[in-house]
C-alpha positions as CSV (number, residue, x, y, z in Angstrom):
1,X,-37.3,-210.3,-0.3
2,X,-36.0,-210.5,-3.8
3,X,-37.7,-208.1,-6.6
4,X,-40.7,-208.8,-8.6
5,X,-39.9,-209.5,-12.0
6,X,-41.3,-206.4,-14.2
7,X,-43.4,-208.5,-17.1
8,X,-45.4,-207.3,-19.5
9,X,-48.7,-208.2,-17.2
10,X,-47.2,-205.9,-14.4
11,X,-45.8,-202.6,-16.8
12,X,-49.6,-203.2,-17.6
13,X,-51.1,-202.8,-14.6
14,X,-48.4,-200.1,-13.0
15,X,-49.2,-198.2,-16.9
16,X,-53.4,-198.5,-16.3
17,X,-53.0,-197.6,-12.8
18,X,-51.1,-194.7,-13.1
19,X,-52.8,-193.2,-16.5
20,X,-56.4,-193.7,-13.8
21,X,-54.0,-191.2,-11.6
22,X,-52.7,-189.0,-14.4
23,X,-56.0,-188.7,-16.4
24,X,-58.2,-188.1,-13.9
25,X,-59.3,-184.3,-13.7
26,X,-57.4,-182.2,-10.8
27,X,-55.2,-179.0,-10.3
28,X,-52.3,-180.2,-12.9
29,X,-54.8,-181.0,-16.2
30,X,-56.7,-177.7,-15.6
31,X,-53.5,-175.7,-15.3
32,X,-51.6,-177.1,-18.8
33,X,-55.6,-176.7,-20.6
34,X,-55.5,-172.9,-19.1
35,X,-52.1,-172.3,-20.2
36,X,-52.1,-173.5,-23.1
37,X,-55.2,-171.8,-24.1
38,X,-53.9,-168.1,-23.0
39,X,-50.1,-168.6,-23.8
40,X,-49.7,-171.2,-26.3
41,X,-48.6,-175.1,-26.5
42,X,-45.4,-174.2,-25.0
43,X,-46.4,-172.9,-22.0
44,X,-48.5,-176.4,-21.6
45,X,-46.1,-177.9,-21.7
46,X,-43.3,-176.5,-20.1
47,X,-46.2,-177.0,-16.9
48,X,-47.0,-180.1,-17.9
49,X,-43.0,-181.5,-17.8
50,X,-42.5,-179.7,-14.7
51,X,-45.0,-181.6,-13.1
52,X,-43.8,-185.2,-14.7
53,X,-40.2,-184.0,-12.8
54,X,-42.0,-184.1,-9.5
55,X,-43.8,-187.1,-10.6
56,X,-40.4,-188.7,-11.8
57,X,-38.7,-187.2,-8.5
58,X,-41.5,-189.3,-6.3
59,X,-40.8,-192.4,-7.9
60,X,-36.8,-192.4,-7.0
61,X,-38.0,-191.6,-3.3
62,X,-40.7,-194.2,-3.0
63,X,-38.4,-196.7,-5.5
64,X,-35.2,-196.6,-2.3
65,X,-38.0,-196.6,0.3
66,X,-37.5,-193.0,1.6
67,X,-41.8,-191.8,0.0
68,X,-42.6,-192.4,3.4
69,X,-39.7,-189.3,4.8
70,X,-41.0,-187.5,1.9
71,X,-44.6,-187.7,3.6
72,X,-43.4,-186.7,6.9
73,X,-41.4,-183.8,5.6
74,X,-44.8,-181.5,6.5
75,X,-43.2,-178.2,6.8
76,X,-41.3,-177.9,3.2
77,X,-44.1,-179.7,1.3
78,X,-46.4,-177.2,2.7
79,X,-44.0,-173.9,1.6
80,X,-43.9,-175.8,-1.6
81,X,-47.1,-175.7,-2.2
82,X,-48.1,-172.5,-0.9
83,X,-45.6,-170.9,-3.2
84,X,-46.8,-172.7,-6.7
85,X,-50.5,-172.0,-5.2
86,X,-49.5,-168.6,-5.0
87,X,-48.0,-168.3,-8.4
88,X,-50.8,-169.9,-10.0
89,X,-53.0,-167.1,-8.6
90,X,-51.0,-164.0,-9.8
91,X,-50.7,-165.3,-13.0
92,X,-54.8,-166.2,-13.0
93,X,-55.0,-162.8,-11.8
94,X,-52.5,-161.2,-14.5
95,X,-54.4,-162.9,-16.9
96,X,-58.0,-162.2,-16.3
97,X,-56.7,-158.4,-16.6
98,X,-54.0,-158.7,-19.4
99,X,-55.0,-157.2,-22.5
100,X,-56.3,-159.4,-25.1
101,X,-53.7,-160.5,-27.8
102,X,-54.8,-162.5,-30.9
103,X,-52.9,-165.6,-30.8
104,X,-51.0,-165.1,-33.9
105,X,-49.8,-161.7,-32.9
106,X,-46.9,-162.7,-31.2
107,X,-48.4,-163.4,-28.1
108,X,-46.5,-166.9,-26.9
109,X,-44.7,-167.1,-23.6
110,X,-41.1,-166.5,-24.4
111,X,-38.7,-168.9,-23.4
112,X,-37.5,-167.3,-20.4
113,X,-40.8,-167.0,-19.3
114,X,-41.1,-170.9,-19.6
115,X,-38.8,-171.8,-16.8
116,X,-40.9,-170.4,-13.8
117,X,-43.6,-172.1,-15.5
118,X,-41.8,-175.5,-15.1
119,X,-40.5,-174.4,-11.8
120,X,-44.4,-174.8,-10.8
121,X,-45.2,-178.1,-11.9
122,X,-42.1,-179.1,-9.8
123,X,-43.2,-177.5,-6.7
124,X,-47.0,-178.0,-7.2
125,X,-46.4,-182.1,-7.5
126,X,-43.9,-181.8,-4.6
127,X,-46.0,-179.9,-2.3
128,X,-48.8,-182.4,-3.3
129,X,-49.7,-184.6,-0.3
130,X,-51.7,-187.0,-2.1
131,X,-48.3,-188.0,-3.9
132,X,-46.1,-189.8,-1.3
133,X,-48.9,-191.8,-0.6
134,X,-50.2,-192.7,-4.0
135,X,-46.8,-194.6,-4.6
136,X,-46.9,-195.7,-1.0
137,X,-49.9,-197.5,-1.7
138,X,-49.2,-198.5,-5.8
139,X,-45.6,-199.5,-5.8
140,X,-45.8,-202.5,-3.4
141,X,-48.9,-203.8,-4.3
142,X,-48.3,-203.6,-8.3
143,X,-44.6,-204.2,-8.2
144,X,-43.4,-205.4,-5.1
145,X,-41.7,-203.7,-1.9
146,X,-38.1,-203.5,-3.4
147,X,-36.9,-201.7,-6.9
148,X,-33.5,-202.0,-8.7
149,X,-32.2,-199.0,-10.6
150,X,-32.9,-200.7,-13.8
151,X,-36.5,-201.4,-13.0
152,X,-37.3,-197.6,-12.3
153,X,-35.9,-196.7,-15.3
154,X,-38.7,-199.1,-16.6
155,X,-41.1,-197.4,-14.6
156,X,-40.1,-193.8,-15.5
157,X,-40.4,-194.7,-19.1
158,X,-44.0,-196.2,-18.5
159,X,-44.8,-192.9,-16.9
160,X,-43.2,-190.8,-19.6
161,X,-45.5,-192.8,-22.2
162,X,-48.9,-192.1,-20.4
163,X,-47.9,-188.3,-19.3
164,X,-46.8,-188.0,-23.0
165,X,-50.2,-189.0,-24.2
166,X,-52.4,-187.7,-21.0
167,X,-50.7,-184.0,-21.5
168,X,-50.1,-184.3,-25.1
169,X,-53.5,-184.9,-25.4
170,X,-54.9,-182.0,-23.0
171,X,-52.3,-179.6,-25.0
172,X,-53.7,-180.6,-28.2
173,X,-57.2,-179.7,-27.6
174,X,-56.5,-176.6,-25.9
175,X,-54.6,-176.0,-28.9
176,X,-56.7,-176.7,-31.4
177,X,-59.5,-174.4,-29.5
178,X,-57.3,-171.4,-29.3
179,X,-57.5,-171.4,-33.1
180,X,-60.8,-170.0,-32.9
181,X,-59.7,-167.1,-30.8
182,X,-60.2,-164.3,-33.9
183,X,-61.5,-161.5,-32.1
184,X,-60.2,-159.6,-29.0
185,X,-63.6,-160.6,-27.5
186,X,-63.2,-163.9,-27.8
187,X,-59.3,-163.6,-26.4
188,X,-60.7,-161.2,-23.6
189,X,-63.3,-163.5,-22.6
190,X,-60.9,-166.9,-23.0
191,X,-58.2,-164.8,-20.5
192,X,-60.8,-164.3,-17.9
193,X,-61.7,-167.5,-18.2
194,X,-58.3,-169.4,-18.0
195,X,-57.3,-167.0,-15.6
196,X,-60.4,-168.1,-13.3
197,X,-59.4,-171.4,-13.9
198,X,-55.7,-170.4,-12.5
199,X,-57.2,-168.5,-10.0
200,X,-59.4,-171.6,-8.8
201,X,-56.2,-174.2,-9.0
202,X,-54.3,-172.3,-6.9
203,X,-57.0,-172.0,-4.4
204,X,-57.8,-175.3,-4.4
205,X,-53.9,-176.7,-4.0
206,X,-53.0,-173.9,-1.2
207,X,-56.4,-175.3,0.8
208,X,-55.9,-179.2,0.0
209,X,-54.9,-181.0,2.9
C-alpha cells in the first residue's frame, strides 16, 4: 500500500489530535508546572524536552512499524518507569524539605543539574504504556499504515510546534506565578506544594498500568 499523501487537511488532524494528547492534564504537565515553579523555567523545560525525545523516539518506532515490539518490550518499559517514578519522588521529597530560597537569590537548577532532569522525561515517556498504543491507534487511522522518512520529519515538526506551545505555555504560567514568591513563606509553602505534586506524579506513573 503506497503512502498517504501528508496535506494540509491531514498535518491538521495528526496536529489537533495530538495537541488533545499533549494538552490534556497527566504526569508530564504537572511535573514541568512543579518544576518550574521550585527551580525556574529551565528546569521546565529541560523536563519538558526530555519528554518530547521520548515522544519523538515513539514516532520513529511506530513510523517503521516496530510501536508494536516497543509495547511488548514489558520488562524494560517497566524498569524505565520505575526509575523516573522514583526520581520524581526523591526530588518531591527533597523539595518539600529543602529550605526556601527566594527566586532571585540564585536559586535556579544549574546546568548540570538539568541533564538528569531531561534524562526523566526520556525515561518517564518511554516507560509510559499508554504511548506505544496511542500511535498504534493514531498513525494509521490519521496518516496511513506506511511512513517515508521525509514524512516523519513532517510529523516531528507538527509535534515540535504543539509541545512548543503546550509546554511553553505551562512554563510560562508557572513562571509568571513564581514572581510572586517574595517571602520565604510563600517559597516554603510553594516547595511543599510542588514537591507534593512530584511526590503524587511519581506515584501515580510507578502504579499506572
Amino acid at each position: 500500500m503506497d503512502p498517504v499523501t501528508l496535506d494540509l487537511a491531514t498535518l491538521a488532524a495528526f496536529g489537533a489530535a495530538f495537541f488533545v494528547f499533549a494538552a490534556s492534564p497527566g504526569p508530564d504537565n504537572m511535573t514541568i508546572v512543579a518544576r518550574t515553579l521550585s527551580h525556574g523555567a529551565a528546569s521546565g523545560l529541560a523536563y519538558g524536552l526530555g519528554t518530547v525525545a521520548g515522544i519523538l523516539i515513539f514516532l520513529i518506532l511506530a513510523a517503521f512499524g516496530l510501536s508494536l515490539l516497543a509495547a511488548e518490550m514489558g520488562t524494560a518499559m517497566t524498569v524505565l518507569r520505575y526509575v523516573g517514578a522514583a526520581y520524581l519522588v526523591v526530588m518531591g521529597i527533597m523539595l518539600w524539605r529543602a529550605d526556601p530560597v527566594l527566586p532571585d537569590s540564585g536559586g535556579e537548577t544549574e546546568r548540570r543539574g538539568l541533564v538528569p532532569v531531561f534524562l526523566t522525561g526520556v525515561a518517564l515517556n518511554l516507560g509510559n504504556p499508554k504511548m506505544p498504543l496511542f500511535y498504534l491507534a493514531l498513525l494509521p487511522h490519521v496518516v496511513g499504515p506506511q511512513l517515508t522518512l521525509s514524512q516523519v520529519a513532517v510529523l516531528a515538526g507538527v509535534i515540535l510546534l504543539v509541545e512548543a506551545v503546550v509546554i511553553g505555555g505551562h512554563v510560562l504560567l508557572a513562571g509568571r506565578a513564581r514572581r510572586w514568591l517574595r517571602t520565604p513563606a510563600a517559597v516554603k509553602r510553594m516547595n511543599r506544594a510542588a514537591g507534593g505534586v512530584m511526590i503524587g506524579t511519581g506515584a501515580v506513573v510507578a502504579v499506572t498500568r
